[in-house]
NULO-102182 format. One record per residue: residue in three letters; y, z, x of N, C-alpha, C in turn. Coordinates in steps of 0.2 Angstrom, whole numbers, plus 2048, in hexadecimal, padded with zeros to 3 digits. Layout:
residues N
AlaYZXYZXYZX/...
end
This chain:
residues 287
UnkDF75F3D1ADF25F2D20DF45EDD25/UnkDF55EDD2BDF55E9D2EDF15E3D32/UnkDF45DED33DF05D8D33DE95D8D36/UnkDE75D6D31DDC5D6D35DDC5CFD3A/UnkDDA5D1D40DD65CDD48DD35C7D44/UnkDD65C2D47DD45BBD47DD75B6D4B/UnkDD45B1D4BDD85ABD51DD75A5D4E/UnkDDC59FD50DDB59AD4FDD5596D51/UnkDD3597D57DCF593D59DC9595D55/UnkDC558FD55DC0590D53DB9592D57/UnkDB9590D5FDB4593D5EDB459BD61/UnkDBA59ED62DBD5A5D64DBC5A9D5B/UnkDBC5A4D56DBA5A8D52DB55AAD50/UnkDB15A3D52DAA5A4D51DA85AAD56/UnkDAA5AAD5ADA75B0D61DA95B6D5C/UnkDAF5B7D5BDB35BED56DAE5C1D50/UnkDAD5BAD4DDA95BED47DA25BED4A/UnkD9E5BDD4ED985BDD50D985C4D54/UnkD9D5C6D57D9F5CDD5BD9F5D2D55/UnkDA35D1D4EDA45D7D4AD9E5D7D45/UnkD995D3D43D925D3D42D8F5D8D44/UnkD8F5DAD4BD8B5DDD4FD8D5E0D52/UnkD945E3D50D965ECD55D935F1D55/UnkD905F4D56D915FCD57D95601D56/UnkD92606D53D9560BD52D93612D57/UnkD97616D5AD9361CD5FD96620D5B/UnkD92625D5AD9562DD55D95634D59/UnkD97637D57D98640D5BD92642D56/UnkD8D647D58D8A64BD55D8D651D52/UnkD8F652D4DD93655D4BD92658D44/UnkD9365DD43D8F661D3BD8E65CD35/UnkD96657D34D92654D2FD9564CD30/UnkD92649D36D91644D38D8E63ED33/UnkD86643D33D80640D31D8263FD29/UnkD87644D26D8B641D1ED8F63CD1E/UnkD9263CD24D99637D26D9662FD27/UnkD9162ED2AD8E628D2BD8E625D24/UnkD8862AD22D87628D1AD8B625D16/UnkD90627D15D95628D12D9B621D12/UnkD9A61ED1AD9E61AD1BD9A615D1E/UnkD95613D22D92610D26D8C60CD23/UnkD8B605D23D87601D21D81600D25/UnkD7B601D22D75602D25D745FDD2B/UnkD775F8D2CD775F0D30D7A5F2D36/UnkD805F7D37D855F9D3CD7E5FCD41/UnkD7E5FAD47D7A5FFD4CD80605D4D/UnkD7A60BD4FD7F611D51D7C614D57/UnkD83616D5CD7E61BD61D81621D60/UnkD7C629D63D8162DD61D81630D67/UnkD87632D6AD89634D72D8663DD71/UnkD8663ED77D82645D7AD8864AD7B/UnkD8664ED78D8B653D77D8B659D7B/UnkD8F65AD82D8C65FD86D8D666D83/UnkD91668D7CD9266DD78D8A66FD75/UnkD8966AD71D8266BD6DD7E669D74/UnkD7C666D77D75665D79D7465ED77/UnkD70659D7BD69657D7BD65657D72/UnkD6465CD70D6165CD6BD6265AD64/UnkD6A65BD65D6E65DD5ED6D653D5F/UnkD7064DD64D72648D67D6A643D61/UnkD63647D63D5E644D61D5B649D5A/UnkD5E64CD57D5F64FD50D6064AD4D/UnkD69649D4FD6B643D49D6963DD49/UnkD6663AD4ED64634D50D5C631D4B/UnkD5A637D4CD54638D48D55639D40/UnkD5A63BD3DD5B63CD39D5F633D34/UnkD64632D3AD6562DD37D64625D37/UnkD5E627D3BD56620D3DD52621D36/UnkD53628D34D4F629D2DD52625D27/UnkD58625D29D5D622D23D5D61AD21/UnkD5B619D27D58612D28D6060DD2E/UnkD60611D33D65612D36D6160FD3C/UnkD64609D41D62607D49D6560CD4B/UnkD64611D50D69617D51D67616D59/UnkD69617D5FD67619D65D6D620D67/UnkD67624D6CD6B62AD6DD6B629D76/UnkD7162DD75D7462DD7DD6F633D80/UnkD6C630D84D68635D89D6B637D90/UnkD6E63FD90D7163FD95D6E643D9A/UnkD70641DA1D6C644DA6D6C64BDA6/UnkD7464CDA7D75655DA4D7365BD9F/UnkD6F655D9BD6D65AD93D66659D93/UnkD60655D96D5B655D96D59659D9C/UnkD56661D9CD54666D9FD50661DA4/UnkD4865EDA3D4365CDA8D40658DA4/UnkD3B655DA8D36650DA7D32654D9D/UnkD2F657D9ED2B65AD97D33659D91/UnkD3765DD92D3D65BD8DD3E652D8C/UnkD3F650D90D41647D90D39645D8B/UnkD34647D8DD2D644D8AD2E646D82/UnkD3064CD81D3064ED7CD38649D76/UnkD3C648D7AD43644D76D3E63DD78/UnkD3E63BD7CD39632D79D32635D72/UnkD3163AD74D2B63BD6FD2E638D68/UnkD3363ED67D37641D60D3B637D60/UnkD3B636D64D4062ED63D3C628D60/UnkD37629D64D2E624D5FD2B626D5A/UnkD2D62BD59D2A631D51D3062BD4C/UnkD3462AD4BD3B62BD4AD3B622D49/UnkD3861FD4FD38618D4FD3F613D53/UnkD41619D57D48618D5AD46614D5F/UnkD4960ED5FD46609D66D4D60AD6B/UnkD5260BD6AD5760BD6FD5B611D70/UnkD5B610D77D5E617D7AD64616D7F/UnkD6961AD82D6F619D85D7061ED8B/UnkD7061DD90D6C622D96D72623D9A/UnkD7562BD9BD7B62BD9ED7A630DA4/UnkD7F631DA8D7F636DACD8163EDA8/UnkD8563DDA5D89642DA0D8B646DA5/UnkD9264ADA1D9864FDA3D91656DA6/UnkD9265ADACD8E661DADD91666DA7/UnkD89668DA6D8866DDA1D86674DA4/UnkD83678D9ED8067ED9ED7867DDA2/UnkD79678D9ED6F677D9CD6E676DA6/UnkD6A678DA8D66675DAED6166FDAC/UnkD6166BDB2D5F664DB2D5C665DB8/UnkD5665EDB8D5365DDBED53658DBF/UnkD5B653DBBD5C64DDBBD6364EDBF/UnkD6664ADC3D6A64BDC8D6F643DC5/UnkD6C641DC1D7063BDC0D6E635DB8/UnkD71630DB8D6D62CDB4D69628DB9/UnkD67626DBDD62621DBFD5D626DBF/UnkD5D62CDC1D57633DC2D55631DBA/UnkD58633DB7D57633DAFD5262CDAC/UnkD56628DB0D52620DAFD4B620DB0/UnkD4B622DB5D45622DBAD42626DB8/UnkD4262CDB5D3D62FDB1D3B62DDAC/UnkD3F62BDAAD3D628DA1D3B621DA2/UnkD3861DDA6D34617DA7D2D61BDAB/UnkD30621DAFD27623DAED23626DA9/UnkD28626DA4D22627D9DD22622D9A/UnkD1F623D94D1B61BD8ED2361CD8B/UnkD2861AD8BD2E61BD86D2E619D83/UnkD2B60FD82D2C60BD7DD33609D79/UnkD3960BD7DD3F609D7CD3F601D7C/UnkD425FCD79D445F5D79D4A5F3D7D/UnkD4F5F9D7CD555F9D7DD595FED81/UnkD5A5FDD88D5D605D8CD62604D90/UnkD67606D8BD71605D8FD71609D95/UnkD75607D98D7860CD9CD8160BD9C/UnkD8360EDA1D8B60EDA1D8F60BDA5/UnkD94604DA3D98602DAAD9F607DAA/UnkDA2606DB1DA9607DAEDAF605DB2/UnkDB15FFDADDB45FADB0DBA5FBDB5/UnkDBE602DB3DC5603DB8DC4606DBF/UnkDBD608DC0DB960ADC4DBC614DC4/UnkDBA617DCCDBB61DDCCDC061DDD1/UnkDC3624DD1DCB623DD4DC6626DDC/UnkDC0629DDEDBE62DDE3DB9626DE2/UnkDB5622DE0DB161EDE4DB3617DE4/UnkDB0615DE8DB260FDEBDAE608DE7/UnkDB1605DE4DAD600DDFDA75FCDE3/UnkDA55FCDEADA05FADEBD9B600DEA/UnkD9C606DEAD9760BDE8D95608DE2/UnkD9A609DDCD9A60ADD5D96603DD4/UnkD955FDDD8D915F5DD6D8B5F9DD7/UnkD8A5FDDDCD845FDDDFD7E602DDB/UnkD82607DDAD7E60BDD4D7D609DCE/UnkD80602DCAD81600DC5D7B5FBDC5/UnkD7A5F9DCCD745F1DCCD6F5F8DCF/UnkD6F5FEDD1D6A602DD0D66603DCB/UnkD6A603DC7D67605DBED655FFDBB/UnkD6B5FADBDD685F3DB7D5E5F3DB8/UnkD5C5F4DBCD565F2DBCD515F5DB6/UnkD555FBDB4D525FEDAFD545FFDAA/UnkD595FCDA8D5D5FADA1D5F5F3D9E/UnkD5F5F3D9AD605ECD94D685E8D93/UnkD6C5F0D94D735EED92D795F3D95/UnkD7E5F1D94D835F7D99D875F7D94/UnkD8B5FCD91D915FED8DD95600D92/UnkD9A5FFD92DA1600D94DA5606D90/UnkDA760AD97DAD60FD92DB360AD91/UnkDB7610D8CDBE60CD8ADC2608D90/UnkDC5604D90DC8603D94DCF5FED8E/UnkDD45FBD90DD95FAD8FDDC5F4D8E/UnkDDB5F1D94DDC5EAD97DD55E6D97/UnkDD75DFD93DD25DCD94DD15D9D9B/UnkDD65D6D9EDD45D4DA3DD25D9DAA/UnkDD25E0DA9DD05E4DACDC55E4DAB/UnkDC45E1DA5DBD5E2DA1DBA5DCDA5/UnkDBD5D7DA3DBB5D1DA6DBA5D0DAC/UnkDBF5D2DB1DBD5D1DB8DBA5D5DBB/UnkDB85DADB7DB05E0DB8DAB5DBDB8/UnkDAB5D7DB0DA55D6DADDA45D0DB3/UnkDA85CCDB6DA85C6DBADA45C8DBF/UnkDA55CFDC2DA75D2DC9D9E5D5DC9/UnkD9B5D2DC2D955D7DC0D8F5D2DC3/UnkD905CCDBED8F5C7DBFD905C4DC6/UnkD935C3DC9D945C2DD2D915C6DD6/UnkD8D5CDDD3D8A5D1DD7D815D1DD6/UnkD7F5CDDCED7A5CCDCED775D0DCA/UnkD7C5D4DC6D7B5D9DC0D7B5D5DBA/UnkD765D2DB8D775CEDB3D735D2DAA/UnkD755D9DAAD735DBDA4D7A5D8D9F/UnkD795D7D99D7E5D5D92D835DED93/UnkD895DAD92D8E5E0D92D915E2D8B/UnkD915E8D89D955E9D85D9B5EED84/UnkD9F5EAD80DA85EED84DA75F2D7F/UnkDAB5F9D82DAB5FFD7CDB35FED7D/UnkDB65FFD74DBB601D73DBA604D6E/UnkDC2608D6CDC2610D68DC2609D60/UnkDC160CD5BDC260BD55DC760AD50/UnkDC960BD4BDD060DD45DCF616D44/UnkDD1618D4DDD261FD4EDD8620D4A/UnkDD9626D44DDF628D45DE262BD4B/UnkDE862ED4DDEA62FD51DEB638D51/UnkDE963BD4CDE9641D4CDE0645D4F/UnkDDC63DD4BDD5640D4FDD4640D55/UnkDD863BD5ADD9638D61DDA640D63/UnkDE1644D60DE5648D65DDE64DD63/UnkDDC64FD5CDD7653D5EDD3652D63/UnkDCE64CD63DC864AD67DC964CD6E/UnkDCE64AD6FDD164AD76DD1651D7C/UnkDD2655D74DD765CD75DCF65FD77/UnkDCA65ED74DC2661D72DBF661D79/UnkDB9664D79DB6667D7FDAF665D7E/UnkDA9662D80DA3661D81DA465AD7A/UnkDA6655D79DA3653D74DA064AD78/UnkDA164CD7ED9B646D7FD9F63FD83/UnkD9B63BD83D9D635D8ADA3631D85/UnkDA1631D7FDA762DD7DDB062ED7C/UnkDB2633D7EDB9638D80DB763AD85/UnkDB5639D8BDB863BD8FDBC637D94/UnkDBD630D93DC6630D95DCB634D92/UnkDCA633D8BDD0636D89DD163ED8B/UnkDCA642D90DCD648D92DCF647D99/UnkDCC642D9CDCD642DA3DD463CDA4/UnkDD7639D9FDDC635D9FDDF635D9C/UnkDE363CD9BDE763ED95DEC638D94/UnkDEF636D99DF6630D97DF4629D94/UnkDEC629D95DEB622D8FDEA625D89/UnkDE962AD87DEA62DD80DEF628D7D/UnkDF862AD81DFC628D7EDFD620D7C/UnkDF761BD80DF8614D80DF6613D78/UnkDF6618D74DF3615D6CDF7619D6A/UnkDFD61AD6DE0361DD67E09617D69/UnkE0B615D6DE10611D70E0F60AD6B/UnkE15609D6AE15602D64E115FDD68/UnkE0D5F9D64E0A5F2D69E075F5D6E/UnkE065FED71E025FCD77DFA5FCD77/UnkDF75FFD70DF15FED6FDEF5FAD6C/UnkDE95F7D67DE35F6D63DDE5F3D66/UnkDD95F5D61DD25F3D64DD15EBD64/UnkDD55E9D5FDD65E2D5DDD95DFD65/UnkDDD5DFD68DDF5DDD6DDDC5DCD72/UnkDD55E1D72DD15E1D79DCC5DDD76/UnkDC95DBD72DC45DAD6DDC65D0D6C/UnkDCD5CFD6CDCD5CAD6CDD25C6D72/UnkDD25CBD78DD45C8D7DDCC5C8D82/UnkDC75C8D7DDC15C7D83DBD5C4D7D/UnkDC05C1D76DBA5BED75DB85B9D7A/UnkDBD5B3D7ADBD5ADD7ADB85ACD81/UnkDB75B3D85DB35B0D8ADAB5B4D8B/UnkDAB5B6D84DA45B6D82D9F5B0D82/UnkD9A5B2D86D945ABD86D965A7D8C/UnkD9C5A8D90D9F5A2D93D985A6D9B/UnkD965A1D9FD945A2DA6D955A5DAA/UnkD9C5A8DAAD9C5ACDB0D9E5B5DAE/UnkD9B5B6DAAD9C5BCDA7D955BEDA2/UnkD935C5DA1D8F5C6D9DD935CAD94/UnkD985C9D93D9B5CFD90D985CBD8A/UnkD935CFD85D915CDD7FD935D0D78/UnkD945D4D7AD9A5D7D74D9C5DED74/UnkD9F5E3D6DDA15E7D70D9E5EFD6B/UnkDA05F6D6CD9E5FAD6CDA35FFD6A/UnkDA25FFD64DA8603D62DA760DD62/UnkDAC610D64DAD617D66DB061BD60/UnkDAE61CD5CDAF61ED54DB6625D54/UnkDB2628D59DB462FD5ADB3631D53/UnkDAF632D50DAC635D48DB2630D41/UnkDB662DD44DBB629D3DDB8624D3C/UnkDB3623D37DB0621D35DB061BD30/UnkDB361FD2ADB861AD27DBD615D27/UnkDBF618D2CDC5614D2DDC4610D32/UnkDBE610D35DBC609D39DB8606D38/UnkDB3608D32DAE603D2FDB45FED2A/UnkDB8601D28DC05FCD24DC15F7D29/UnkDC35FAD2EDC65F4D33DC15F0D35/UnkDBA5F1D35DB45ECD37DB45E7D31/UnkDB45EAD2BDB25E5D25DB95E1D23/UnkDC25E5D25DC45E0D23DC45DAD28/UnkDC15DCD2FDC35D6D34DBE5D0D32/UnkDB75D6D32DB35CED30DB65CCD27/UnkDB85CBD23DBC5C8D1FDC35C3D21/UnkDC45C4D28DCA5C2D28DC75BAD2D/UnkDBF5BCD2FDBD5B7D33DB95B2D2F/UnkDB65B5D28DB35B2D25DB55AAD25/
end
């Protein structure tokens, strides 16, 4: 096994093990997820489970509700593309309050089959505060390398469009700390002051990666890996990946002032075992 994440410094490790207390796991809806959880997954780990533009919308608040029964924090990604209209959206907050779900993750999503009368996530947003939703908790999406066709003062500008109606922002995968940081800085300088959380991939094996990657409809959390096939390869190159190196080249600037980055958010792609192992043996190694 190789060497479990830790540091010298003391208070970069207090920051460390206080960030692997409180990761997150995000899941694929997937036939036998809602076994795989079980099976691996500690009732303490929060889970979100991504929107699946293959299944729908539905299958997304299935498991969600299934495994909120299990005694699970579970939040599901609500995507703009998969909730048809307004009566649909009343009906998933319904099914979410039945269920006891207080947190939700609110995206634009990949275009589907499904017709929508939601053109975006702030559309989405905005409908779902004009109903009684009773969410505590409502993510939305940063994305720190920005987009190759928009202009990154667009990309600030729709972002502080949304904060107003969200709690927290999850980041896609990204690579580079210093790339994460001088977003999160860049976030903070623009008056976006919600808590950031960094998404990185998990203890993928490398045969689940080429499949996932290779896959078709399975939702916000691979689709770098479809629309960026050459970072696929930055987690086979010796030394060029692990979670661990993103994860501990941004503790140390957790809680610091000019930044809001609070921890981070792990992207399972369904390998579940083998990245609740690397969660338990990190926190052992920071104990």
């Amino acid at each position: 096994m190789k060497r479990s994440l830790t540091a010298r410094d003391p208070a970069t490790r207090a920051s460390l093990r206080q960030v692997f207390s409180e990761l997150g796991f995000e899941v694929i809806p997937f036939k036998k997820t809602e076994e795989q959880v079980l099976q691996h997954v500690p009732k303490d780990v929060r889970l979100t489970v991504t929107a699946s533009p293959a299944k729908g919308q539905d299958a997304t608040i299935d498991l969600t509700v299934a495994l909120a029964g299990h005694g699970y924090s579970v939040a599901p990604h609500l995507s703009a593309q998969q909730v048809r209209d307004r009566a649909h959206l009343a009906d998933v907050v319904a099914r979410c309050r039945e269920a006891g779900v207080s947190d939700v993750f609110v995206v634009g999503g990949d275009p589907s089959e499904t017709p929508t009368e939601f053109k975006d996530a702030l559309a989405l947003l905005t409908a779902l505060h004009e109903l009684d939703h009773g969410f505590a908790d409502i993510g939305i999406g940063g994305h720190p390398e920005g987009h190759p066709t928009v202009s990154p003062d667009v990309l600030f500008q729709a972002l502080k469009d949304k904060a107003s109606l969200a709690t927290h922002i999850k980041t896609q995968i990204v690579f580079d700390p210093k790339v994460i940081l001088d977003w999160a800085r860049e976030l903070k300088n623009r008056g976006i002051d919600l808590p950031v959380h960094v998404g990185v991939p998990g203890a993928v094996h490398r045969q689940k990666l080429i499949r996932v990657s290779g896959g078709l409809g399975i939702g916000e959390s691979a689709k770098f890996l479809k629309k960026q096939q050459s970072l696929l390869w930055r987690f086979f190159i010796p030394g060029g990946y692990s979670p661990d190196k993103i994860i501990k080249g941004l503790a140390p600037h957790i809680g610091k002032p000019d930044n809001h980055i609070e921890g981070f958010h792990v992207f399972t792609f369904n390998d579940l075992g083998p990245t609740e192992a690397w969660r338990e043996q990190t926190l052992r190694a920071l104990a």
